[in-house]
Legacy VTK file of the C-alpha trace (Angstrom):
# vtk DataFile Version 3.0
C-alpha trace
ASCII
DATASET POLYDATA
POINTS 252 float
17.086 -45.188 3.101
13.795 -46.958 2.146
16.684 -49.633 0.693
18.456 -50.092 3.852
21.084 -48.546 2.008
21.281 -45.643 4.816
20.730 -46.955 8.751
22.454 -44.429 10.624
22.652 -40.710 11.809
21.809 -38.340 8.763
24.811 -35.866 10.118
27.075 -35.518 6.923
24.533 -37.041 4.530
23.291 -35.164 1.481
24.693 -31.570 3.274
23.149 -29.660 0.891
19.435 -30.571 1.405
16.941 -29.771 4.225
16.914 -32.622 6.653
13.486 -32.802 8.654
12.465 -34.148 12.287
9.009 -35.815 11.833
6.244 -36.282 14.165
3.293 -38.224 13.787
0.500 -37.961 15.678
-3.440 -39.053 15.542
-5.322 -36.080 14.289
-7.167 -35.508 17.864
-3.802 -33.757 19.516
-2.747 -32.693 15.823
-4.115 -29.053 16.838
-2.157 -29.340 20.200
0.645 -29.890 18.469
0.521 -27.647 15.701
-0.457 -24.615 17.824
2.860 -25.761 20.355
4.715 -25.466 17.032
3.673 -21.846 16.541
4.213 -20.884 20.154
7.761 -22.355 20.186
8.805 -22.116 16.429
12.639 -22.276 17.398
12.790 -25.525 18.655
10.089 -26.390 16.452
9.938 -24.816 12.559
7.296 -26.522 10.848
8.794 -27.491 7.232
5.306 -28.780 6.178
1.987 -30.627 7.608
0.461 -33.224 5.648
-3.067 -34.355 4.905
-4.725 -36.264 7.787
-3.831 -40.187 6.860
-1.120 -38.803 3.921
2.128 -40.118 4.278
3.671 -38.589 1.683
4.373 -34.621 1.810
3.707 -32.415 -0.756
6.661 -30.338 -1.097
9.552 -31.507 0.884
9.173 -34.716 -0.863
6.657 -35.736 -3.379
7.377 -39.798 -4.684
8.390 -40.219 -0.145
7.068 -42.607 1.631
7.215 -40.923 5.625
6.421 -44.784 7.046
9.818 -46.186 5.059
11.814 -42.944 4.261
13.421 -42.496 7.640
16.598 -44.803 8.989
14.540 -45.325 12.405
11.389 -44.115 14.001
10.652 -44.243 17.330
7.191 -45.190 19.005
5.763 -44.106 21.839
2.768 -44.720 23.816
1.631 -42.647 27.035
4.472 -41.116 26.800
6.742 -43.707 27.319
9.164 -45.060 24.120
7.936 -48.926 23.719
9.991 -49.549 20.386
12.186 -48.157 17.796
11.975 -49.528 14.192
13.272 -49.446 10.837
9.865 -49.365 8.971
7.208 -47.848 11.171
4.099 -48.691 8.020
2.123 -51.354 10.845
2.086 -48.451 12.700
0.995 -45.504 11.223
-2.867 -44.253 12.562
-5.425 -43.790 9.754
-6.291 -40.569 11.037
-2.260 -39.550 11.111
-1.006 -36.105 10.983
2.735 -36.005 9.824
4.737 -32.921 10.493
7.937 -32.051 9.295
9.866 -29.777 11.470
13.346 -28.422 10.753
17.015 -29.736 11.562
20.117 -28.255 12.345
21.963 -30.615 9.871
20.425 -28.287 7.214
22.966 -26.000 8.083
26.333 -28.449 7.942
26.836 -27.367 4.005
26.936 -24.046 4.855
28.973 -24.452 8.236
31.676 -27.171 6.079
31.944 -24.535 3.138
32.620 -21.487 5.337
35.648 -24.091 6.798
34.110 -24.613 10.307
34.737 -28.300 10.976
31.575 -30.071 12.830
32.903 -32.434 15.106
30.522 -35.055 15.021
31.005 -35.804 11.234
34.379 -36.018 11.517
34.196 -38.943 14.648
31.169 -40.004 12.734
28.805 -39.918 15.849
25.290 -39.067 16.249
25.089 -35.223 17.494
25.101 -34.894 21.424
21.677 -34.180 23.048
20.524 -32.507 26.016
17.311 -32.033 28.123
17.391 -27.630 29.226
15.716 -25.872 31.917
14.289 -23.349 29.265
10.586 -23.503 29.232
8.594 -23.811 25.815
5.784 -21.657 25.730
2.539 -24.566 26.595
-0.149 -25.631 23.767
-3.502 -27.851 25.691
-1.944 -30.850 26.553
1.370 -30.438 25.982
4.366 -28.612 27.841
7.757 -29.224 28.838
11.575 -27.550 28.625
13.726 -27.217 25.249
15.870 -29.954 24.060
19.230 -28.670 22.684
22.167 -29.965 20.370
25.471 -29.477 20.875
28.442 -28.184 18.494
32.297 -27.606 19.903
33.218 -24.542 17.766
36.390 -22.731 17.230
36.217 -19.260 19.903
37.604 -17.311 17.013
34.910 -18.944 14.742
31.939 -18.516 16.791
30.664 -14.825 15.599
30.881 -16.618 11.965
28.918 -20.020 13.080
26.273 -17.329 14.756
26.072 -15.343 11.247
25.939 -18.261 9.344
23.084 -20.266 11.131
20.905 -17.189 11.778
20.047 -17.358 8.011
18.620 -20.826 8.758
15.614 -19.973 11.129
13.727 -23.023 10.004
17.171 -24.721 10.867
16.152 -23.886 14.497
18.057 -20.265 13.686
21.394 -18.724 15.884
22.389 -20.807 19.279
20.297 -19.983 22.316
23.823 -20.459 24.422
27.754 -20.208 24.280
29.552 -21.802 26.892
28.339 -22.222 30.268
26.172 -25.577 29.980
24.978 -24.887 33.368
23.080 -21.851 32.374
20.818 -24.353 30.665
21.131 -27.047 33.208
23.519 -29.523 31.594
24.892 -30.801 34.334
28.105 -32.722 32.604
28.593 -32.017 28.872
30.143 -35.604 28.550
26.702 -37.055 29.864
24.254 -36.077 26.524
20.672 -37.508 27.046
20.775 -38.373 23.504
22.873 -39.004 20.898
26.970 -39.443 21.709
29.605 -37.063 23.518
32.205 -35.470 21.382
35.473 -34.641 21.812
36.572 -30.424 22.907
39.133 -28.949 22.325
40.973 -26.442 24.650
40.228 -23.750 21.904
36.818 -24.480 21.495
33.867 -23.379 23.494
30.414 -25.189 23.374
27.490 -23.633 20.980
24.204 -24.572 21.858
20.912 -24.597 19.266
17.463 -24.981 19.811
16.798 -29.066 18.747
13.768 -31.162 16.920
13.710 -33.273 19.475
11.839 -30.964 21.775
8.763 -32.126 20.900
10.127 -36.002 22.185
10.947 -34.041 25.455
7.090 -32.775 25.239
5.131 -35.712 24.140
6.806 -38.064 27.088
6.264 -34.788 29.567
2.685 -34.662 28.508
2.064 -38.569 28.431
0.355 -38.005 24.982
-1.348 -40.996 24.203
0.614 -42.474 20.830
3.209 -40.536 18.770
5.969 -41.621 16.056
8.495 -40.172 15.503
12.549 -40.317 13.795
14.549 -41.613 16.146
17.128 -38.739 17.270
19.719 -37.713 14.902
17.701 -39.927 12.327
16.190 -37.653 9.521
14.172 -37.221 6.577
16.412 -35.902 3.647
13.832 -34.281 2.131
14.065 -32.796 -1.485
14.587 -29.043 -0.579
18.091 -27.084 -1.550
19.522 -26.158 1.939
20.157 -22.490 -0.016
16.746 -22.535 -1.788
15.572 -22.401 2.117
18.208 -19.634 2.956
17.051 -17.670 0.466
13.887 -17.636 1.280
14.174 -16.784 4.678
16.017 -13.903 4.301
13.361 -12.895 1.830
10.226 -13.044 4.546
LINES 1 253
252 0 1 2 3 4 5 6 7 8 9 10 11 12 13 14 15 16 17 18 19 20 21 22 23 24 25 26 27 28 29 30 31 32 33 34 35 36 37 38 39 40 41 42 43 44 45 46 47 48 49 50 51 52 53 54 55 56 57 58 59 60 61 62 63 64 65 66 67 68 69 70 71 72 73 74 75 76 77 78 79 80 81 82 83 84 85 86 87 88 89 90 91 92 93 94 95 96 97 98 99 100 101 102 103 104 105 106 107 108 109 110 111 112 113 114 115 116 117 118 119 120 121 122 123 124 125 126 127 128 129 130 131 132 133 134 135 136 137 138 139 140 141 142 143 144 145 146 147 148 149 150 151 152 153 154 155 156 157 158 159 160 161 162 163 164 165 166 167 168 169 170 171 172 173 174 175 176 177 178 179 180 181 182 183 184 185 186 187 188 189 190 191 192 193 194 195 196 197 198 199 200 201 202 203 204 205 206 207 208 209 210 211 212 213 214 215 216 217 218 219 220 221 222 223 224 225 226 227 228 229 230 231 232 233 234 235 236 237 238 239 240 241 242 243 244 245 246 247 248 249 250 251
């Protein structure tokens, strides 16, 4: 990545390592943020927090650099997205806070070997996207609804995608719905807020998982004053084992 080598969605890349959202904020709305982390820890699994001004983590990835290490950051300002770059080191706040907060593409090894295809690595696409009417829990200045991705899944494969990605919970856990988009006020499935549509087929229903990109959602919501962040669908590989995390989780 730092190389230029990797400039795309990190769907399909290194399946077998933790992939991580990240979030960068000054360290007066770190608290904020952390706290809305805890309160919402679905949509938002904290991986690790670094050091105020650090911008490398200490055990998701000790020799990364978090300005460089990422295909594309976003930045916003008041809430609003001014730019999205490929090297975000002019910048990054002195008094920074990164966090790392979990992915669902920490799950795709596990998904691929169990022989559940995932759509949006086979059309190579970024994964769909949508803005919810679910409610995260509010933290001081920030509040707003969960964000959700998007996987078409077999009907006769669903129990096993459940059982599979409930091992994962900082993978954002089990779905939060099957089917029935407009349960969680997606309006048109074809229409994702982020990312790109995929293809369903007729024996396929929709599964729908807590996303990372909640706390985008939150921060423009909340009009927080400067944040950066990956770009969606644009992750930090970090250098966790995908299992070493399983197994972990089912141990606490």
């Amino acid at each position: 990545v730092r190389r230029g080598d990797v400039c795309g969605p990190t769907n399909g890349v290194c399946p077998d390592y933790v992939q991580c959202n990240l979030y960068v904020l000054r360290q007066k709305d770190a608290y904020d943020f952390l706290l809305f982390c805890e309160r919402n820890k679905q949509a938002c699994p904290v991986v690790e927090v670094c050091d105020i001004g650090s911008v490398s983590p200490q055990v998701a990835g000790r020799d990364a650099d978090l300005r460089t290490d990422i295909p594309k950051y976003s930045i916003y300002q008041n809430g609003e997205l001014v730019k999205e770059v490929t090297d975000a080191t002019e910048y990054w706040p002195e008094d920074s806070v990164a966090f790392l907060i979990g992915c669902s593409f920490t799950c795709e090894g596990a998904l691929l070997d169990a022989g559940i295809s995932l759509r949006s690595i086979e059309q190579k696409k970024n994964v769909p996207m949508y803005k919810t009417n679910i409610p995260c829990r509010p933290a001081g200045a920030l509040s707003g609804n969960m964000v959700v991705s998007m996987k078409p899944i077999k009907a006769v494969d669903v129990a096993l995608e459940v059982q599979i990605t409930s091992q994962f919970p900082q993978a954002h856990g089990g779905p939060v719905c099957v089917g029935c988009p407009d349960a969680i006020g997606i309006d048109d499935i074809m229409k994702p807020d982020w990312g790109d549509s995929v293809d369903i087929q007729p024996d396929e229903v929709p599964v729908f998982h807590a996303c990372g990109v909640t706390p985008q959602n939150v921060l423009m919501e909340s009009k927080i004053e400067f944040a950066i962040t990956h770009s969606p669908g644009h992750m930090f590989v970090s250098d966790l084992r995908a299992t070493s995390c399983m197994r972990r989780c089912k141990r606490e």
